[in-house]
TORLOGU-164964 format. One line per field, with one value per residue: x, y, z of N, C-alpha, C, O in turn. Coordinates in Angstrom, 2 decimals. Each point is the difference from the previous one (the first is absolute). Layout:
<mikols>
npx: (X_...)
npy: (Y_...)
npz: (Z_...)
capx: (X_...)
capy: (Y_...)
capz: (Z_...)
cpx: (X_...)
cpy: (Y_...)
cpz: (Z_...)
opx: (X_...)
opy: (Y_...)
opz: (Z_...)
</mikols>
This chain:
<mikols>
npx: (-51.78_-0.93_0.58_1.71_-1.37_0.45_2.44_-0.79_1.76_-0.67_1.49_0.00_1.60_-1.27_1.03_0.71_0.45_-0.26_1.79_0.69_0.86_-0.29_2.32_2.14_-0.36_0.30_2.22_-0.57_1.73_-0.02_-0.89_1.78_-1.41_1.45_-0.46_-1.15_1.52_-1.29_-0.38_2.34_0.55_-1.18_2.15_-1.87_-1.07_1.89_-1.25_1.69_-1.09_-1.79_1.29_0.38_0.67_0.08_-1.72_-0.63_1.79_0.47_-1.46_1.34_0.35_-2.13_0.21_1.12_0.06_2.28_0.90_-1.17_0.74_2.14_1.25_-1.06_0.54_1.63_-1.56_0.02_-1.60_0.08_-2.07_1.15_-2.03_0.15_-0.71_-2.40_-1.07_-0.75_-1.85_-2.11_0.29_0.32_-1.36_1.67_-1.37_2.36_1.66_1.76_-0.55_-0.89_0.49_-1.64_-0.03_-1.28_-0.74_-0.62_0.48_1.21_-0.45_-0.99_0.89_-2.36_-0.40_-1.87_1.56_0.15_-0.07_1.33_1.73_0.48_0.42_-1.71_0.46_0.10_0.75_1.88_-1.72_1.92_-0.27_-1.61_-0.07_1.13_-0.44_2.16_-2.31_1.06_0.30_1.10_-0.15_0.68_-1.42_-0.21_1.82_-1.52_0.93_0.97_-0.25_0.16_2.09_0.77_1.24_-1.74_0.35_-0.83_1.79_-0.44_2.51_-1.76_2.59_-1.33_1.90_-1.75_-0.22_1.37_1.21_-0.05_0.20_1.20_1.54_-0.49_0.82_-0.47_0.29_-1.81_-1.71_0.17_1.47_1.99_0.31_-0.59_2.06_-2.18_-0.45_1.33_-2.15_-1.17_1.29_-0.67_-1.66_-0.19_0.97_0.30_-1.64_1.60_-0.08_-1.99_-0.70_1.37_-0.55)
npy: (-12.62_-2.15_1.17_-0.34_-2.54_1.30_-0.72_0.86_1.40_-1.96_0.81_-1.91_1.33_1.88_-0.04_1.97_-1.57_-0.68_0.72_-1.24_-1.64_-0.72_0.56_-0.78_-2.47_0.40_-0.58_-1.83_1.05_-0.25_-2.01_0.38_-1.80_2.01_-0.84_1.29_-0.81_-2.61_0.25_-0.50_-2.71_0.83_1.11_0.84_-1.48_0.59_-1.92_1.76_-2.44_0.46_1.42_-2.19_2.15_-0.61_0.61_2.05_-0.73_0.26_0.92_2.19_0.21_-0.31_-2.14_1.15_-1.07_-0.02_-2.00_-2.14_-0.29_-1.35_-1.44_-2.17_-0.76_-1.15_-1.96_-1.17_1.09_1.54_-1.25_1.59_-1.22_2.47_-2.02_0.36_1.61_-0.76_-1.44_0.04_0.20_2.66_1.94_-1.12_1.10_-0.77_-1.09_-0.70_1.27_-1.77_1.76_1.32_0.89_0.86_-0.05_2.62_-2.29_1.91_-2.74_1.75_-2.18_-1.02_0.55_-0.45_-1.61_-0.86_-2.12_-0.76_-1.06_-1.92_1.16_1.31_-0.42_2.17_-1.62_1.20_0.55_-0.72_-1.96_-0.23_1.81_1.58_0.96_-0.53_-1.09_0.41_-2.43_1.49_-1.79_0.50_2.16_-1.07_0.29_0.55_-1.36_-1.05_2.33_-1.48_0.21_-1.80_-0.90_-0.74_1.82_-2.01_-1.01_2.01_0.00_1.33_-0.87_-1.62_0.25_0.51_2.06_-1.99_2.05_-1.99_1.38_-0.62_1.62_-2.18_1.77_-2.14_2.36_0.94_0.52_0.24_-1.88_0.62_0.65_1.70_0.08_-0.26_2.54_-0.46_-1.37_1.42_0.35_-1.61_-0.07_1.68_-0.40_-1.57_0.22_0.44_-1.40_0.46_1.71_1.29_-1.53)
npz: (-70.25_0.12_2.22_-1.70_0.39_1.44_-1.35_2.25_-0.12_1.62_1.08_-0.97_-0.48_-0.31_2.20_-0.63_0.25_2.07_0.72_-1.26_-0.41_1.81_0.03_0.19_0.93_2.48_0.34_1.21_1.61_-2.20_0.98_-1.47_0.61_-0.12_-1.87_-1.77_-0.60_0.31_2.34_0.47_-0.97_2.08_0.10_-0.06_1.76_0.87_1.59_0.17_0.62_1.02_1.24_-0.92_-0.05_2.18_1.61_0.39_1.67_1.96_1.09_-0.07_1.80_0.82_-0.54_1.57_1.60_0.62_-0.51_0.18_1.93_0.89_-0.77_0.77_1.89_-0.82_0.90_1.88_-1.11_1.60_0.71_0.29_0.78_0.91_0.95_0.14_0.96_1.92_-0.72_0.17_2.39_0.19_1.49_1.24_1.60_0.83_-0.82_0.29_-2.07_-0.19_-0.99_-0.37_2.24_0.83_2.11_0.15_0.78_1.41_0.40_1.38_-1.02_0.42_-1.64_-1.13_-0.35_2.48_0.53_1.74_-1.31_-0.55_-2.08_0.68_-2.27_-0.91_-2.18_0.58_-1.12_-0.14_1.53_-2.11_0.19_-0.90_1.64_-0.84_-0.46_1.70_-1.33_1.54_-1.36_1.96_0.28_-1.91_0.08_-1.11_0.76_-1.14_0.06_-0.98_-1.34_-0.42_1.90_-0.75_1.12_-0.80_0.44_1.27_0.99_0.82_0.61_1.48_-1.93_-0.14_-0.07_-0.30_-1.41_-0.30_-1.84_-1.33_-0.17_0.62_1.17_0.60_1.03_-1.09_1.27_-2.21_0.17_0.20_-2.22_1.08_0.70_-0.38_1.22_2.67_1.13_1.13_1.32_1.95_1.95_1.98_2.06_1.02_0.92_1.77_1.79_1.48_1.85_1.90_1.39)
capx: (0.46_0.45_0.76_-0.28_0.37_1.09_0.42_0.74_0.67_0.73_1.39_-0.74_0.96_-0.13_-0.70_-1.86_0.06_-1.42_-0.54_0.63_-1.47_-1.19_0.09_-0.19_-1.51_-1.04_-0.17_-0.69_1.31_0.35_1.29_0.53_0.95_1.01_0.81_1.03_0.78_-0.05_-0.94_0.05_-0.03_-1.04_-0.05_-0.08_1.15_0.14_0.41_0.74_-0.60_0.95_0.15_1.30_0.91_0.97_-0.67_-0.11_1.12_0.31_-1.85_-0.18_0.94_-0.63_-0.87_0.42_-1.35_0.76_0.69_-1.24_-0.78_0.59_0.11_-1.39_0.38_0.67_-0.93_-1.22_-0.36_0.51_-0.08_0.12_0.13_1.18_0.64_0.06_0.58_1.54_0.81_0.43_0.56_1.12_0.79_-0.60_1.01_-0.62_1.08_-0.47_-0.87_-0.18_-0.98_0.01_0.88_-0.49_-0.29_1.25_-0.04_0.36_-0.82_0.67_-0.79_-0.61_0.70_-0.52_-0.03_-0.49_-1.33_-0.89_0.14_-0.86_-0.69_-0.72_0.35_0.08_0.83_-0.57_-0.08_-0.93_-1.04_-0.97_-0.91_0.74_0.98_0.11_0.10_1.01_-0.16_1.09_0.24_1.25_0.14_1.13_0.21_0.64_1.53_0.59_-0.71_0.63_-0.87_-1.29_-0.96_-1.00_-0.42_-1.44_-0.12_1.36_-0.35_0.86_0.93_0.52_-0.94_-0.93_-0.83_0.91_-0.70_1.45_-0.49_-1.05_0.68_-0.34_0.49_-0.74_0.77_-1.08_-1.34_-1.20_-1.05_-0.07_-0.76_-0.87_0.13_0.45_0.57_0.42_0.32_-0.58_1.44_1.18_-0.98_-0.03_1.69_-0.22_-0.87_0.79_1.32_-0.67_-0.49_1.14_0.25)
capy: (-1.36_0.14_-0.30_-1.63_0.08_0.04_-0.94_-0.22_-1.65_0.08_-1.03_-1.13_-0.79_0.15_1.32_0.79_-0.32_-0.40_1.92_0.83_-0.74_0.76_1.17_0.38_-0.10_0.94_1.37_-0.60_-1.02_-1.27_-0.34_-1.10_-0.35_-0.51_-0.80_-0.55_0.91_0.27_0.73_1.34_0.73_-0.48_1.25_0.95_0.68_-0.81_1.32_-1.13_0.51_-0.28_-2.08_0.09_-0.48_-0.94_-0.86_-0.09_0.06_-1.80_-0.14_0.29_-1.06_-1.22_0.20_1.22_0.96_0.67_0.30_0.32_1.05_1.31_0.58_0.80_1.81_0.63_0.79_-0.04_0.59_-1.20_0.32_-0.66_0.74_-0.30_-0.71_0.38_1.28_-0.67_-0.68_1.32_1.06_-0.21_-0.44_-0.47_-0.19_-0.08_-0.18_0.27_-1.51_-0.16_0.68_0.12_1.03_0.44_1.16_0.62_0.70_-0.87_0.36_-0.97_-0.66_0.20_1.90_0.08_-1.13_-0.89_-0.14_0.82_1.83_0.31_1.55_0.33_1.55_0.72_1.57_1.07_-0.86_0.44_-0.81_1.14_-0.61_0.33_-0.71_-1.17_-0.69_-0.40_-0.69_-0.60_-0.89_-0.30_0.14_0.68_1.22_0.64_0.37_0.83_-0.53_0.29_0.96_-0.47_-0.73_0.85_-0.21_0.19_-0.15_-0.30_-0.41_0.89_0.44_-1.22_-0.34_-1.16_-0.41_0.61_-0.57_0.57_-0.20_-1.40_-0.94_1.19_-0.68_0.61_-0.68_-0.54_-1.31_0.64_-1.39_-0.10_1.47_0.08_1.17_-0.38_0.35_-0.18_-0.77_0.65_0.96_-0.89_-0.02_0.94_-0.05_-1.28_0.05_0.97_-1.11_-1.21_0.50_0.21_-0.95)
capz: (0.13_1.45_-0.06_-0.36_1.10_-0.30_0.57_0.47_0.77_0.94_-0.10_1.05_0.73_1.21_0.13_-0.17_-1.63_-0.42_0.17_-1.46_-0.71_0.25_-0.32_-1.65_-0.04_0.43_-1.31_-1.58_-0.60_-0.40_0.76_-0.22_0.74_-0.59_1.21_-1.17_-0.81_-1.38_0.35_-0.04_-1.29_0.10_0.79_-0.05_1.12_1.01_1.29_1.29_0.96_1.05_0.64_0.62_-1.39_-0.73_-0.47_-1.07_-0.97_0.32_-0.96_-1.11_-0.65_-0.97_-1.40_-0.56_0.38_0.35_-1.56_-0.25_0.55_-0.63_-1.67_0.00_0.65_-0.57_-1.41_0.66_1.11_0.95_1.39_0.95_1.17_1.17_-0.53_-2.03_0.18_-0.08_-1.45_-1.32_0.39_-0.91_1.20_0.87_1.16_1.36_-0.63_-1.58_-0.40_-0.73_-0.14_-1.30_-0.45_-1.06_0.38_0.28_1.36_1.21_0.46_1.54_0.98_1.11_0.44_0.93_1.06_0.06_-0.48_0.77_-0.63_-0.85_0.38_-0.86_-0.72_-1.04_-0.79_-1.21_-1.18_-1.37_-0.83_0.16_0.99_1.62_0.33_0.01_1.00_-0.22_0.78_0.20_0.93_-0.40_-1.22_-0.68_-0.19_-1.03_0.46_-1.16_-1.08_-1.14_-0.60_-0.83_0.49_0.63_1.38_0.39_1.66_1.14_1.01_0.29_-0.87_-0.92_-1.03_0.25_-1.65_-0.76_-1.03_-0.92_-1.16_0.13_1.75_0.92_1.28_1.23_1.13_0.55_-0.05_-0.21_0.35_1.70_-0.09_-0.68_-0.55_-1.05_-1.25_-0.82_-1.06_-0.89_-0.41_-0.86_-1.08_-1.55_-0.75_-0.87_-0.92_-0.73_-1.06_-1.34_-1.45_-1.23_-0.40)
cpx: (0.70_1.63_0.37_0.98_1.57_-0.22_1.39_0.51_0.13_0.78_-0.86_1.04_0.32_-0.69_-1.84_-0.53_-1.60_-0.76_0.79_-1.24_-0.69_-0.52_-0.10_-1.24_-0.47_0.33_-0.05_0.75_-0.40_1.40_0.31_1.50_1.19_0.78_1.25_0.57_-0.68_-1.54_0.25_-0.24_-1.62_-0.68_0.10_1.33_-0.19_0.16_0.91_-0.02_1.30_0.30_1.76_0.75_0.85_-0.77_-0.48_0.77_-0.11_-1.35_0.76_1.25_-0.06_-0.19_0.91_-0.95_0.20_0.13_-1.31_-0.47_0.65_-0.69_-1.63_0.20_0.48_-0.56_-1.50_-0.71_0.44_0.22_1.02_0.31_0.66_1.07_0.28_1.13_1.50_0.20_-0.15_1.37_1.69_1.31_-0.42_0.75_-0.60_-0.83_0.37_-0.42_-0.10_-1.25_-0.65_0.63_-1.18_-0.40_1.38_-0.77_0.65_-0.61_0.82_-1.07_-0.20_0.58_-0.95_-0.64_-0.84_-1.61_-0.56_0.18_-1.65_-1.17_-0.87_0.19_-0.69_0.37_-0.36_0.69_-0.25_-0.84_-1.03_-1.18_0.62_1.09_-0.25_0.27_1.59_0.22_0.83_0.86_1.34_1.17_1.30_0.35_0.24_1.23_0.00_-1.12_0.76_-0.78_-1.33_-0.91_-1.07_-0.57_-1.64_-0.24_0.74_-0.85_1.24_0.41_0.30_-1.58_-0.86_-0.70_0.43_-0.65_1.22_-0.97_-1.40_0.02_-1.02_0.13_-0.18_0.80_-1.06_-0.82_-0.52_-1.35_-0.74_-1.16_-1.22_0.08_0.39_1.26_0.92_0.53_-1.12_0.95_0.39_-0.92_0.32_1.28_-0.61_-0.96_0.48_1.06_-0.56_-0.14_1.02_0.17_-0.64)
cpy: (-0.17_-0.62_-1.34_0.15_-0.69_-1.30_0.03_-1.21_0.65_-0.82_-0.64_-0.67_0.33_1.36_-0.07_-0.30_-0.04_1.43_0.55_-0.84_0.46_1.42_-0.13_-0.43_0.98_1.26_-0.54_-0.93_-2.20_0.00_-1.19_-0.39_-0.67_-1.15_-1.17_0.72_0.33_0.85_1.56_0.71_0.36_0.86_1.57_0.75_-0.64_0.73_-1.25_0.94_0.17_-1.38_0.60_-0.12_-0.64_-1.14_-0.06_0.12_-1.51_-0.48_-0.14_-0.98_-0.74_0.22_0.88_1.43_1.13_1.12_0.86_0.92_1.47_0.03_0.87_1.36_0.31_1.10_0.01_0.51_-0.82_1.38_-0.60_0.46_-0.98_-1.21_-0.07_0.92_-0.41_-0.65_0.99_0.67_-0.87_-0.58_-0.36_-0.02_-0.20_-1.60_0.29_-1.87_0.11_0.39_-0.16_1.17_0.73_1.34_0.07_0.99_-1.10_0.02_-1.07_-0.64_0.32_1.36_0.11_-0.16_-0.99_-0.07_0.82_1.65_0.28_0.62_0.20_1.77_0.33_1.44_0.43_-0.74_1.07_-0.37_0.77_-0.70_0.43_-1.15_-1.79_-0.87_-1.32_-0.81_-0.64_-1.09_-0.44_0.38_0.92_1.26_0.60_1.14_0.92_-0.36_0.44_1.23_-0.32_0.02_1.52_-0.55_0.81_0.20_-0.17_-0.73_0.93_0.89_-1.04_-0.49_-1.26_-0.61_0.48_-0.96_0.17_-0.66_-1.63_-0.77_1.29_-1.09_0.87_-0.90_-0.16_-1.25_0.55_-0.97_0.11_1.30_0.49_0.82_-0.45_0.21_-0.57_-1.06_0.75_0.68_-1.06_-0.54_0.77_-0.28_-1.19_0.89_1.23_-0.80_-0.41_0.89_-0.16_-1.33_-0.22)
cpz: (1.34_-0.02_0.27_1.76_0.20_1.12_1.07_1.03_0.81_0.38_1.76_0.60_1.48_0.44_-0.02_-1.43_0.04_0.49_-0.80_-0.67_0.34_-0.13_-1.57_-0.45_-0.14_-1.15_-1.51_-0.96_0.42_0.95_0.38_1.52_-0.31_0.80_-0.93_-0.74_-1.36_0.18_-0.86_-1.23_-0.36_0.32_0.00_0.65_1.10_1.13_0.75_1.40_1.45_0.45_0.39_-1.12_0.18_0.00_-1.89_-1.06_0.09_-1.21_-1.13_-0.71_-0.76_-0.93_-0.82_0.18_0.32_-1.25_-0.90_0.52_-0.27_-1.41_0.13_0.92_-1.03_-1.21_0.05_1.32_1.28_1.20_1.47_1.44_1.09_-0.64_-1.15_-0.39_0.05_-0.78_-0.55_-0.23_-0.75_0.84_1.05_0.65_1.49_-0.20_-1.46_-0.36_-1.61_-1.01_-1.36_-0.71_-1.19_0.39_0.18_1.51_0.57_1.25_1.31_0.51_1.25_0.52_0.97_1.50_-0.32_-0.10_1.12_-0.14_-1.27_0.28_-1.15_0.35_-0.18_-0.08_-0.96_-1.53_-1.62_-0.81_0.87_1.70_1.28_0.77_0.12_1.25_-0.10_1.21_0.33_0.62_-0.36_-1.05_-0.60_-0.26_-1.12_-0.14_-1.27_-1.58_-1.64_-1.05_-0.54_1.06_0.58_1.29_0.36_1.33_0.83_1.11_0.77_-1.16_-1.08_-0.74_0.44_-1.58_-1.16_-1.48_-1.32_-1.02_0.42_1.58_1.50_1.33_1.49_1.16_1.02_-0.59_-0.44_-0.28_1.36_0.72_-0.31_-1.66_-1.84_-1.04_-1.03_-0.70_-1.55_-0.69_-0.94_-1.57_-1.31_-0.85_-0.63_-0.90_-1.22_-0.98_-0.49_-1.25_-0.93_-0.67_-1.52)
opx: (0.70_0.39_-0.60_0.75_0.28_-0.88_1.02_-0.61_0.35_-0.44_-0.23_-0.35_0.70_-0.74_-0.81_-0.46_-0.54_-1.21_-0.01_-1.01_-0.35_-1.19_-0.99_-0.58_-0.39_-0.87_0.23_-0.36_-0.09_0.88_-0.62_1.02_-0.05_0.46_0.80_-0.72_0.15_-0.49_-0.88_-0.29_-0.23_-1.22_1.20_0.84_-1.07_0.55_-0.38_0.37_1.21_-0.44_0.36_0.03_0.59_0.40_0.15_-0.34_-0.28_0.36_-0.18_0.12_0.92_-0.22_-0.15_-0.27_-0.99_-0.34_0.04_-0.67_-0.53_-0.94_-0.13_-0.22_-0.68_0.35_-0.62_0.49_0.16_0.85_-0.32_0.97_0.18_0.83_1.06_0.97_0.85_1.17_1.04_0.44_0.35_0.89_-1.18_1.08_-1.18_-1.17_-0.88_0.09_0.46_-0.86_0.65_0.26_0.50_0.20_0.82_-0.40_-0.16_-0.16_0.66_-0.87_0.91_0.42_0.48_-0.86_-0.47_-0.60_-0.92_-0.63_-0.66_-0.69_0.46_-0.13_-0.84_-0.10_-0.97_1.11_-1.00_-0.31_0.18_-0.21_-0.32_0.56_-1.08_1.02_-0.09_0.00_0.03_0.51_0.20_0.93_0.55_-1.11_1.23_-0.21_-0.63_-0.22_0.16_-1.17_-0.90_-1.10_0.62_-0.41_-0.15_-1.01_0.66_-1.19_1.20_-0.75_0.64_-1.13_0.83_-0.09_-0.38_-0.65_0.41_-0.56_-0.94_-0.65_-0.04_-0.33_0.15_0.17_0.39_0.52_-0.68_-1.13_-1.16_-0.46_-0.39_-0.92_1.16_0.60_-0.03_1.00_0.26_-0.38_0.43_0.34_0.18_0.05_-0.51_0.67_-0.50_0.39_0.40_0.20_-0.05_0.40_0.20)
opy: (0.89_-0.71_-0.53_0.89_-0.95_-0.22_-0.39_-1.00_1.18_-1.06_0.75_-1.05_-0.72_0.58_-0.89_0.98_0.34_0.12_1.17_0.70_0.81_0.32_0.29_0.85_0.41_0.69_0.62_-0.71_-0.45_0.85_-0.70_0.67_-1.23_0.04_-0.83_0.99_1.02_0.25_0.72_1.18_-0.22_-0.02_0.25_0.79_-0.62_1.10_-1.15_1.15_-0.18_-1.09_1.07_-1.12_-0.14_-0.89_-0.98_0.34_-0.68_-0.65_-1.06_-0.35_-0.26_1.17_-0.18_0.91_0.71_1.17_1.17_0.68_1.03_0.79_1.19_1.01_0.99_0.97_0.57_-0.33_-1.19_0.89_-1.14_0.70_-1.21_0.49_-0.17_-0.43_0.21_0.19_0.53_0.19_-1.15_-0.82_0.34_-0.50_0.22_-0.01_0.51_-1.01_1.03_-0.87_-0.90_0.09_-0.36_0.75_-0.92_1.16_-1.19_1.09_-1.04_0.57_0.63_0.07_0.28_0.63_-0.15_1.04_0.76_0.95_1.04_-0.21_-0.60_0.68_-0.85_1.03_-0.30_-0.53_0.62_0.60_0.41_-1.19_-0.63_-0.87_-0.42_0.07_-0.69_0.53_-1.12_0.41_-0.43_-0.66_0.84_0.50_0.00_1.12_1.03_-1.11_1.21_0.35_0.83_0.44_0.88_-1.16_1.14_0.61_-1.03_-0.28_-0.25_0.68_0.21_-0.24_-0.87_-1.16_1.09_-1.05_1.13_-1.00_0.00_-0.91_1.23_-1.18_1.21_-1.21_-0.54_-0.73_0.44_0.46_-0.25_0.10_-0.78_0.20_-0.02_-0.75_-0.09_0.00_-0.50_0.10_0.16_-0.13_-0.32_0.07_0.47_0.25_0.21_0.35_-0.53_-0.30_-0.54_0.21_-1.05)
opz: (0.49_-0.92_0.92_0.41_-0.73_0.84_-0.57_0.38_-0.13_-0.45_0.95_0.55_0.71_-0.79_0.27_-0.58_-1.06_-0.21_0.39_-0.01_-0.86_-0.07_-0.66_-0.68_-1.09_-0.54_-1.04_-0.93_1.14_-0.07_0.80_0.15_-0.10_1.14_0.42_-0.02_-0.68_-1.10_-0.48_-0.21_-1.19_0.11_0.04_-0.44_0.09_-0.02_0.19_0.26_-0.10_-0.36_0.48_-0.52_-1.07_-0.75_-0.72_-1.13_-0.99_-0.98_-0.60_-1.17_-0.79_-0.33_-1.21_-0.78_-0.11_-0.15_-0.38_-0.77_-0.42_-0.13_-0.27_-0.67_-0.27_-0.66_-0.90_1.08_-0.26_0.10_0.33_0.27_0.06_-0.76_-0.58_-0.62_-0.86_-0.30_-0.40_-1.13_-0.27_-0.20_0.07_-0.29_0.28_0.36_-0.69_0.69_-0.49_0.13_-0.53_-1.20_-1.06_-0.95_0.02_0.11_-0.27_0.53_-0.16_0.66_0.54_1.15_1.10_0.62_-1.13_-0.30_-0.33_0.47_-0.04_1.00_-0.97_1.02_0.30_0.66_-0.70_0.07_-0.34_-1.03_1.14_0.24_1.01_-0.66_0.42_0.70_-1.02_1.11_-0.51_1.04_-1.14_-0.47_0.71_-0.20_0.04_-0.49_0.24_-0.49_0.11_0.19_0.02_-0.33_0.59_-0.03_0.46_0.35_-0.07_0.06_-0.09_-0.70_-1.02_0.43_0.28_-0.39_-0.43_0.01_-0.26_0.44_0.80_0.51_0.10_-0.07_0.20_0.02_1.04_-0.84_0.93_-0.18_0.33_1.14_-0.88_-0.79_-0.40_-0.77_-1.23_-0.72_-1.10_-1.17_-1.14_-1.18_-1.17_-1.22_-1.02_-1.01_-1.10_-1.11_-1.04_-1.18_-1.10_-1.14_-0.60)
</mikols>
């Protein structure tokens, strides 16, 4: 019996939102463009893409959308890279801001410099296939990761692809990449919550 196709969100309020779609397409995932709060109850799991988080703090204000989105990270698969990465995150600093707090990693905005700093990587990864293509623009640092959280991938000495139970977060573009895995990583985590469900 084939596996039933799973339904994810990507959050459409700003950023790469239409190459996270296209990727999850291409690995077989139904994808839904979030751009309302009541989208989410609709959903397998959700990816928040890059862009500028306090822009997407100002997005989220509305509606109670904010509120909504925490309670779903809290218990639903939920991807989020470079900017994503930062609402996830418990702490935030450089500046500090306002976050969903739900991963237990602290992470420093633009650690990396500016847009003409941005660089295409690749590192060494424990997801299977050799080292991970990693696409960097402006991007955040993973400063400190907590006991729960498991680290799939550095950048250097600093965690880049980190995964704490249903939550998985990337201080790179992996939209921006050829390199599927690891929104496929995130694939398998949704299709792992569905079973237990």
């Amino acid at each position: 019996m084939p596996a039933p196709v799973l339904t994810l969100g990507v959050l459409a309020l700003q950023g790469a939102f239409e190459a996270h779609a296209a990727m999850l397409r291409e690995l077989g995932a139904e994808v839904v463009l979030v751009r309302r709060p009541a989208q989410l109850a609709e959903l397998d799991g959700l990816v928040i893409p890059g862009g500028e988080s306090t822009t997407f703090l100002k997005h989220l204000e509305r509606d109670g959308f904010f509120d909504i989105l925490q309670s779903f990270a809290q218990t639903t698969p939920t991807f989020g890279t470079c900017a994503g990465a930062i609402l996830l995150a418990k702490d935030v600093l450089n500046p500090a801001q306002r976050s969903l707090g739900v991963m237990d990693i602290a992470i420093e905005r633009n650690f990396y410099g500016r847009q003409n700093d941005s660089a295409i990587l690749t590192e060494a990864t424990s997801l299977p296939g050799g080292p991970l293509e990693m696409v960097y623009i402006r991007a955040p640092r993973i400063a400190h990761t907590g006991t729960e959280v498991t680290t799939l991938a550095r950048r250097g000495d600093d965690p880049a692809l980190v995964q704490q139970g249903h939550l998985l977060a990337a201080t790179f573009h992996p939209e921006l990449g050829h390199d599927t895995r690891g929104h496929q990583h995130f694939l398998d985590m949704v299709r792992t919550a569905n079973t237990r469900a």
